[in-house]
C-alpha positions in Angstrom: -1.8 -73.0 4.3 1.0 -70.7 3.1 0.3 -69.2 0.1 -0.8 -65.9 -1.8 1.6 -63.6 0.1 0.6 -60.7 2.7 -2.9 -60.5 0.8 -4.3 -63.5 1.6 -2.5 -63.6 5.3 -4.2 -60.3 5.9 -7.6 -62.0 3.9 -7.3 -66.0 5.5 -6.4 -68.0 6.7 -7.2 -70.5 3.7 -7.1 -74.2 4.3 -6.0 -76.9 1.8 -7.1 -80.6 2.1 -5.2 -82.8 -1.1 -6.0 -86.6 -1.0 -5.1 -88.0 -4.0 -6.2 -86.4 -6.9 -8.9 -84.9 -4.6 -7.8 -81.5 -3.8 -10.6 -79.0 -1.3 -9.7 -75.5 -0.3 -11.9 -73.3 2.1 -12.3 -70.3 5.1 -14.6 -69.6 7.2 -16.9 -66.5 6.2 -15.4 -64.0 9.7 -17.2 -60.5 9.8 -14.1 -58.9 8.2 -15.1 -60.6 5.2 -18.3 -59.5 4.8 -20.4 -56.3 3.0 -22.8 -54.5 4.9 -25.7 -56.5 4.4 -24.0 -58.9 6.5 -23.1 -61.8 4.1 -19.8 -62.4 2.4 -18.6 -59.4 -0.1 -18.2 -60.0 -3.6 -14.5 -59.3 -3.4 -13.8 -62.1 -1.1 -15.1 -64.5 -3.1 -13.7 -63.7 -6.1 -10.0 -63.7 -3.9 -11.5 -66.9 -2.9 -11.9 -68.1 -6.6 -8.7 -66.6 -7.9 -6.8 -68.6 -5.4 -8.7 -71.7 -5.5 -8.2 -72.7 -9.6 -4.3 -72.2 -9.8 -3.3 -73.6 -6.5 -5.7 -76.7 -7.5 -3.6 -76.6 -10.7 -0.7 -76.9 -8.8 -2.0 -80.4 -7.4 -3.5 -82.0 -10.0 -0.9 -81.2 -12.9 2.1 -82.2 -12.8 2.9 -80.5 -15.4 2.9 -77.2 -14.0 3.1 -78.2 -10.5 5.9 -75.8 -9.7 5.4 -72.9 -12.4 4.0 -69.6 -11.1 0.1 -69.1 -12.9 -0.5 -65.5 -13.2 -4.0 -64.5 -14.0 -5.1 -63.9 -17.7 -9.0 -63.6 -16.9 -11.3 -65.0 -14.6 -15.0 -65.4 -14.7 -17.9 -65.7 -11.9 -21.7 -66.3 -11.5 -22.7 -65.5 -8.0 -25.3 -68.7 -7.5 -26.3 -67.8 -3.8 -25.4 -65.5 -0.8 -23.0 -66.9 1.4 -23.4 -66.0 5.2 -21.6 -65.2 8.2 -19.7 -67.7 10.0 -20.4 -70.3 7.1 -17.6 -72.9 5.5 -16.7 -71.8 2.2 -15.0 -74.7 0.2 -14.0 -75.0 -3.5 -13.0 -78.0 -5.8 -11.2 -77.6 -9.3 -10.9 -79.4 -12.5 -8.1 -78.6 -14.8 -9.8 -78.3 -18.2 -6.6 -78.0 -20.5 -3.2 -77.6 -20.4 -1.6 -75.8 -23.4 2.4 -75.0 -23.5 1.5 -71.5 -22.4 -1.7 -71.6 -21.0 -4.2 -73.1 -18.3 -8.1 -73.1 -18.5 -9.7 -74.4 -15.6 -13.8 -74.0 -13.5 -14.5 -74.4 -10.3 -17.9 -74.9 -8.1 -17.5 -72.7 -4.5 -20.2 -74.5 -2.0 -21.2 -72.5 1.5 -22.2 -75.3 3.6 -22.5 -77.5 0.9 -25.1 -75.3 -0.7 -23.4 -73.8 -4.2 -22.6 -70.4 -4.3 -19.9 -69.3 -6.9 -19.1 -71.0 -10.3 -16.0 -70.3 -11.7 -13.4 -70.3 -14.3 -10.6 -68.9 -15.5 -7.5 -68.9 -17.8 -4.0 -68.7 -16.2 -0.6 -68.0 -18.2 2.3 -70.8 -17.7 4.6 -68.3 -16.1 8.0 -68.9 -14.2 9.2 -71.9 -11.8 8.7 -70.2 -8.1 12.2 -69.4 -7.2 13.3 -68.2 -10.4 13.6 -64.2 -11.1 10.4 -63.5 -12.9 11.6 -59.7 -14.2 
């Protein structure tokens, strides 16, 4: 998928499956992504997570399907180490939708074993395309 600008094309590629109101989106753990105990780094993960809530959003509400969903804070519990060469995947549910605000978790699975839990709160910012200054 396209998304997340130079950072995650350097970081991907992520992929996106959306079927229905199902909406998956993962990578594959390369050594690049990993610290130097040989399992994915911290950092990665959290990218991971940060990308995975507010492009879910995107999908599942319609009501800020097309608004841009800066970070306010974002929260994670490291479950489990997730290795080299593993499938990381991540589902989303949209908790609530305020007229400035979304709060929404996540569960991050490394070949189906879970590894992150997450949340976070996102601000309702500007419809993508329009000058944000």
């Amino acid at each position: 998928m396209d998304a997340g600008g130079g950072f995650i094309a350097a970081n991907g590629p992520l992929y996106l499956l959306h079927e229905g109101q199902a909406v998956k989106v993962g990578f594959r753990v390369e050594p690049r992504h990993c610290n130097p105990m040989g399992v994915c780094h911290g950092g990665m993960l959290a990218s991971f997570c940060d990308m995975l809530l507010p492009l879910s959003v995107h999908r599942k509400s319609a009501e800020v399907g097309q608004r841009f969903l800066p970070t306010v804070s974002l929260q994670l519990d490291y479950l489990a180490p997730v290795p080299l060469g593993a499938w990381v995947e991540g589902e989303c549910e949209v908790l609530k939708v305020t007229r400035t605000m979304v709060f929404a978790q996540g569960l991050v699975r490394a070949d189906g074993a879970t590894a992150v839990r997450c949340s976070g709160v996102f601000k309702i910012g500007p419809k993508f395309g329009d000058d944000a200054r």
